[in-house]
LUMZA-70219 format. One record per residue (C-alpha): x, y, z; residue number from 1. Coordinates in steps of 0.05 Angstrom, whole numbers, always signed. Example, Ala and Ser with C-alpha at 12.3 -4.5 7.8 and 13.67 -1.06 7.14 Angstrom:
// LUMZA-70219
<<+246 -90 +156> 1>
<<+273 -21 +143> 2>
***
This chain:
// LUMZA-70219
<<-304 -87 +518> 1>
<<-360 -76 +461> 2>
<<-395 -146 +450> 3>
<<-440 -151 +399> 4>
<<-492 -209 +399> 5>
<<-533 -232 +341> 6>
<<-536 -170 +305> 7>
<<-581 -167 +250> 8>
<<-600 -114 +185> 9>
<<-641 -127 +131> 10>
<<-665 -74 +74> 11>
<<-725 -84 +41> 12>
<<-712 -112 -17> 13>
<<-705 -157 +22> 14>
<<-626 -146 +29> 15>
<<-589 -184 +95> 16>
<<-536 -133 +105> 17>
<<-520 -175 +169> 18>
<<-544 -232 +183> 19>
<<-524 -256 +262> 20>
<<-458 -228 +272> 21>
<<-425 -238 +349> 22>
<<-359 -200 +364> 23>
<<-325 -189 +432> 24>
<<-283 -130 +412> 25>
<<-232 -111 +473> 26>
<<-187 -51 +485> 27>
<<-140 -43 +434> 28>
<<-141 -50 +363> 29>
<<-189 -90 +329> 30>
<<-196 -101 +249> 31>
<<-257 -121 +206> 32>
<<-231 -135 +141> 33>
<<-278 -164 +81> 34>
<<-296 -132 +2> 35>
<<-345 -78 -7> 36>
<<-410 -92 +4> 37>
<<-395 -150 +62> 38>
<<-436 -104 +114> 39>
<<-376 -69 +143> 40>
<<-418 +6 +134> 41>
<<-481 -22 +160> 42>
<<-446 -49 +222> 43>
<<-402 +15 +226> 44>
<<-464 +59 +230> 45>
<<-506 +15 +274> 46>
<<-442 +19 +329> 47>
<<-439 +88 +317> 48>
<<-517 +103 +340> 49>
<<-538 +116 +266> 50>
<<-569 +54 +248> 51>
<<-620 +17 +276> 52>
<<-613 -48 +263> 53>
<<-666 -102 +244> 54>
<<-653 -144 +317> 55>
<<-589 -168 +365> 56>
<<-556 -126 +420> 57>
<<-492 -86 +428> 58>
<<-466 -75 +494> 59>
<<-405 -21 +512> 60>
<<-385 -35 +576> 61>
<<-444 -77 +598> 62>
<<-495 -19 +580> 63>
<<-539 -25 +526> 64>
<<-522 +26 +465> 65>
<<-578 +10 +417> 66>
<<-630 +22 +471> 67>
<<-597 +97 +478> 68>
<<-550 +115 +422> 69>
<<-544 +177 +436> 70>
<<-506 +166 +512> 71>
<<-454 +132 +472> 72>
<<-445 +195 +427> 73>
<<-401 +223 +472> 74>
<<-355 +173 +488> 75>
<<-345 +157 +425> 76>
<<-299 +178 +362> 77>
<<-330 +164 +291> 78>
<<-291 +174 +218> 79>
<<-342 +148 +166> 80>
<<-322 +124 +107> 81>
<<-342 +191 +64> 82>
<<-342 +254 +111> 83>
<<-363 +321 +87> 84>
<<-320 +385 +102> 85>
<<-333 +456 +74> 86>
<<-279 +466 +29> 87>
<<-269 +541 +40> 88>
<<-265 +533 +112> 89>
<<-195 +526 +138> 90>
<<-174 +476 +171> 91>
<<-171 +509 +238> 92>
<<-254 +540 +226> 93>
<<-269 +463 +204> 94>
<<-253 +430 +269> 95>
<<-277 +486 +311> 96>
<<-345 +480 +280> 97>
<<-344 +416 +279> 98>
<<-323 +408 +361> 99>
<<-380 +451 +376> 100>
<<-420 +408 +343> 101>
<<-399 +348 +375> 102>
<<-415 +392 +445> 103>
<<-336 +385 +453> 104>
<<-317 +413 +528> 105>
<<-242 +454 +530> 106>
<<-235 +424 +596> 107>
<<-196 +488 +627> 108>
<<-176 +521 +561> 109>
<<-211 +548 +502> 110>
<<-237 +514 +455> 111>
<<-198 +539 +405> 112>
<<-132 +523 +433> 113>
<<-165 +450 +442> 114>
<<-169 +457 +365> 115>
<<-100 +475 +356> 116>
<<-69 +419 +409> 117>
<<-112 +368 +357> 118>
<<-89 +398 +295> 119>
<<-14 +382 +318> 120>
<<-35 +315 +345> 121>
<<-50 +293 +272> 122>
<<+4 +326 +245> 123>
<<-35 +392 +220> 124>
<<-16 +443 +258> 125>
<<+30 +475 +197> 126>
<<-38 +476 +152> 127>
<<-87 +502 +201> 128>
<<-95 +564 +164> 129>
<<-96 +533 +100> 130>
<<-165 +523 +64> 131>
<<-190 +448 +69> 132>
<<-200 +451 -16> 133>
<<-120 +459 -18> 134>
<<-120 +392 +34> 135>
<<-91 +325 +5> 136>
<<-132 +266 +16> 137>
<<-88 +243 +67> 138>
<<-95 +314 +104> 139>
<<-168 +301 +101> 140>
<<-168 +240 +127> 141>
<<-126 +263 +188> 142>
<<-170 +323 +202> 143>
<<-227 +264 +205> 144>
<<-190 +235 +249> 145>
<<-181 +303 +296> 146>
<<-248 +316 +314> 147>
<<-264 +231 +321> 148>
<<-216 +239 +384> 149>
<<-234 +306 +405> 150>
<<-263 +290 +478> 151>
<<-226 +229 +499> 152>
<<-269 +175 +469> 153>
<<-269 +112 +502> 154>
<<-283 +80 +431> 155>
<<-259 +102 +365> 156>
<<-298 +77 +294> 157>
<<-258 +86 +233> 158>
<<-294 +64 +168> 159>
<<-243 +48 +105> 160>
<<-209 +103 +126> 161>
<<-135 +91 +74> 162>
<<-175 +73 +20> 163>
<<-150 +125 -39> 164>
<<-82 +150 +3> 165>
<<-10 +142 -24> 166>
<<+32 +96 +12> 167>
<<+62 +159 +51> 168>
<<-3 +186 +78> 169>
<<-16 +112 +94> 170>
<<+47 +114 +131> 171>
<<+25 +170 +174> 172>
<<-55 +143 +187> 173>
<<-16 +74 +208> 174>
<<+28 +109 +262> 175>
<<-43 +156 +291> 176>
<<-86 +103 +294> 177>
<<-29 +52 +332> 178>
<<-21 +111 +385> 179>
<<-98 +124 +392> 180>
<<-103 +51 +406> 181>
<<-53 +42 +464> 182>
<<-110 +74 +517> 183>
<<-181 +58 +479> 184>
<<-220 +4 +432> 185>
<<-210 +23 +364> 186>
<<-241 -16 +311> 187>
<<-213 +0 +246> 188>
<<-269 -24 +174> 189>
<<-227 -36 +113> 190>
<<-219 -83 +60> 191>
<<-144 -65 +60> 192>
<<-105 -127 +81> 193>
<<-50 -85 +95> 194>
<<-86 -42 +144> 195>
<<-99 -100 +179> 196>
<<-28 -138 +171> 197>
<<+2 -75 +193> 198>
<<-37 -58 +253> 199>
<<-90 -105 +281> 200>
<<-67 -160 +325> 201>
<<-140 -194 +323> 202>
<<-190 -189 +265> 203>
<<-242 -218 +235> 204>
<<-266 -226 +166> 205>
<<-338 -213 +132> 206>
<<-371 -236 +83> 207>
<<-440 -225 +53> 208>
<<-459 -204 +121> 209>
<<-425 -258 +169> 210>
<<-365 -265 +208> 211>
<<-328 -319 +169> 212>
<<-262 -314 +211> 213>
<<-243 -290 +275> 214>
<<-163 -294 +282> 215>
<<-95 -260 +282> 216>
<<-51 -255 +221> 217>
<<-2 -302 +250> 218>
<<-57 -353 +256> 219>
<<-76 -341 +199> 220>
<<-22 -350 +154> 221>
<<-1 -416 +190> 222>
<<-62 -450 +175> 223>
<<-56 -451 +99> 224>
<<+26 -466 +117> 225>
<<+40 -517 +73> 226>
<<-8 -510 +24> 227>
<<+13 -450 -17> 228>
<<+54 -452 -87> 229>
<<+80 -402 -133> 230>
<<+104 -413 -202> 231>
<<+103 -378 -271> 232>
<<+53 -397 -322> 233>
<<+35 -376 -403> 234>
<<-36 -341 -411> 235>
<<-59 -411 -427> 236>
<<-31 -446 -376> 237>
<<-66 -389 -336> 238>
<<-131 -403 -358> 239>
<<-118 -481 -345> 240>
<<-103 -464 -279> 241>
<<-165 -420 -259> 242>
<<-208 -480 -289> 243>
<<-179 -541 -254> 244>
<<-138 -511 -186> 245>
<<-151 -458 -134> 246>
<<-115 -395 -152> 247>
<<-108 -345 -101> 248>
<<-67 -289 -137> 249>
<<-40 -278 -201> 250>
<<+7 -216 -226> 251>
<<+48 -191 -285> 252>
<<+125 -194 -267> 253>
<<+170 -166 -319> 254>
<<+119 -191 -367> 255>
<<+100 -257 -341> 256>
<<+45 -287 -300> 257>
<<+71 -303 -233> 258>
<<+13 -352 -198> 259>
<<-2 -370 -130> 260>
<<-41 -429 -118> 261>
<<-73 -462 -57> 262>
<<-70 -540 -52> 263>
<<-106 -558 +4> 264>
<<-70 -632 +5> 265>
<<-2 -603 -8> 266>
<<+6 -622 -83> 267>
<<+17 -576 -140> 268>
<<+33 -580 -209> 269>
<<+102 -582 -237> 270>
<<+152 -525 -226> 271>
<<+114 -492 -176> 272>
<<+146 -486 -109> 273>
<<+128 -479 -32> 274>
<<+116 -416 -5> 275>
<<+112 -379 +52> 276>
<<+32 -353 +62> 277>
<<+17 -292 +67> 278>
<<-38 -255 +101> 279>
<<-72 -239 +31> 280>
<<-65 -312 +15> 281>
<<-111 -323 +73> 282>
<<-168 -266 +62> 283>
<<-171 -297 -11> 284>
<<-178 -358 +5> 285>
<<-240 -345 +51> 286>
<<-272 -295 +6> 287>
<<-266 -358 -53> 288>
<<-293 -403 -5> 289>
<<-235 -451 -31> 290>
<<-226 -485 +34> 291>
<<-287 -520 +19> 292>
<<-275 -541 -51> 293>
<<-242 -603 -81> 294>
<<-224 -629 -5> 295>
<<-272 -645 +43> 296>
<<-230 -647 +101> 297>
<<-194 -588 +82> 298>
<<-199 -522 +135> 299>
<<-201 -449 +107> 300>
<<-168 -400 +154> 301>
<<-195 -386 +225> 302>
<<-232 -456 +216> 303>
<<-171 -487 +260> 304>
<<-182 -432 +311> 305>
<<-267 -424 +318> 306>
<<-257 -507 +318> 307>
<<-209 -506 +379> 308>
<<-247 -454 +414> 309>
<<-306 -495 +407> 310>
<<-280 -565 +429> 311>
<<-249 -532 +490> 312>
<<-302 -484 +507> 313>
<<-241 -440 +540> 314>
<<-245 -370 +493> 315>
<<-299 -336 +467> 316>
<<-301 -290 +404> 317>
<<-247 -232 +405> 318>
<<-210 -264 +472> 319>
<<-136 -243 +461> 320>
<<-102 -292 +433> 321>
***
């Protein structure tokens, strides 16, 4: 379990990159989805041991990691959100450097066939000769990931790491990082809502430095049930729309602007219909702050679930639903 409690960054400036987040983060999966600039890197590199942050506590285990950062270094796997490699290194010299580095043990075997069982892990065993200029970004991004598990972390950071890969090297990072989370935490940073649709079964969501959510998808999505429409609308009628209602999407489709709309009482204008949510549905919502607006009694998602846990005092942040 990594708990996090009342963590804290500010810049001068001053900037609050974070400003009091809590997270219980268990074994398994774990998403933090919210728009550049939230604080996902900040809180990224303060887990990590390469931040130190302005005040709180973060606990692996029950032992305190900001007090020494660097006994969680090896136990843990890190893929930041822009890693460096020396392009006319191949692959193979690239993790090998950067496994001794890391202080990597072979455990029985050298280090170099420890290189060569990772390389095949992530797929990369056919290109370990090949120079890393020659990689695709997806073949970067799963060398990353190669020397983050090198050593059996216990936990496993990934920071944005699809952003900029084609749906089939998404494909690929989906199915690594599902495996890699069957034995260990790993707590994926994006602001992807298809990373986290696709492979967290708890998340929560950021914004300008706080945890505005903490939820599943499926809880998600049923707590704007009811309340989302889709219709077709002129570039006026458009406009109209984005002054007077709370639109959540909009997108060209064969030439016309298909709309989605949130109606926190139910109600929408004529010949727009009821819809199923979707998980986007609810991430835009939050980061518009619409469950606030125009309806007073009306609950954003995750509001249902933080007010239940509260009332019944029976889960606390990142419990399994």
């Amino acid at each position: 379990m990594l708990e996090i409690r009342n963590l804290t960054k500010i810049y001068p400036g001053p900037v609050a990159a974070l400003q009091g987040v809590d997270l219980d983060i268990p074994a398994g999966m774990f998403g933090l989805l919210g728009p550049n600039g939230a604080g996902k890197t900040s809180l990224m590199r303060i887990l990590a041991g390469l931040l130190e942050p302005t005040s709180g506590d973060v606990r692996l285990h029950g032992e305190d990691v900001l007090a020494d950062p660097q006994g969680l270094w090896a136990r843990l796997g890190y893929l930041p959100q822009h890693f460096g490699f020396y392009p006319n290194l191949t692959g193979e010299a690239m993790l090998l450097h950067l496994l001794r580095l890391k202080g990597v043990r072979a455990e029985g075997r050298s280090l170099r066939q420890l290189c060569g069982e990772l390389l095949e892990r992530v797929n990369l065993g056919y290109a370990a000769g090949r120079k890393v200029k020659g990689y695709s970004g997806g073949m970067k991004q799963r060398l990353g990931i190669a020397q983050a598990i090198a050593g059996n972390p216990e936990l496993i950071i990934v920071d944005e790491p699809t952003a900029g890969l084609d749906p089939e090297e998404r494909m690929r990072f989906y199915r690594i990082l599902a495996e890699l989370a069957e034995n260990r935490t790993v707590l994926l940073s994006t602001h992807i809502v298809e990373d986290v649709a696709v492979l967290c079964p708890r998340f929560a969501v950021i914004r300008k430095g706080k945890v505005v959510a903490l939820t599943t998808p499926s809880q998600a999505r049923q707590e704007l049930e009811g309340r989302i429409f889709e219709g077709i609308a002129s570039p006026a009628e458009l406009d109209d729309l984005r002054r007077n209602r709370q639109v959540t999407q909009a997108h060209l489709v064969e030439g016309r602007n298909l709309v989605r709309l949130y109606e926190p009482r139910g109600d929408a204008p004529a010949g727009f219909e009821r819809v199923p949510p979707t998980l986007e549905d609810a991430y835009l919502v939050l980061m518009r702050d619409v469950g606030t607006r125009g309806d007073d009694s009306a609950e954003a998602p995750g509001d249902g679930h933080r007010r239940a846990e509260a009332e019944t005092g029976a889960e606390r942040p990142g419990a399994t639903a």
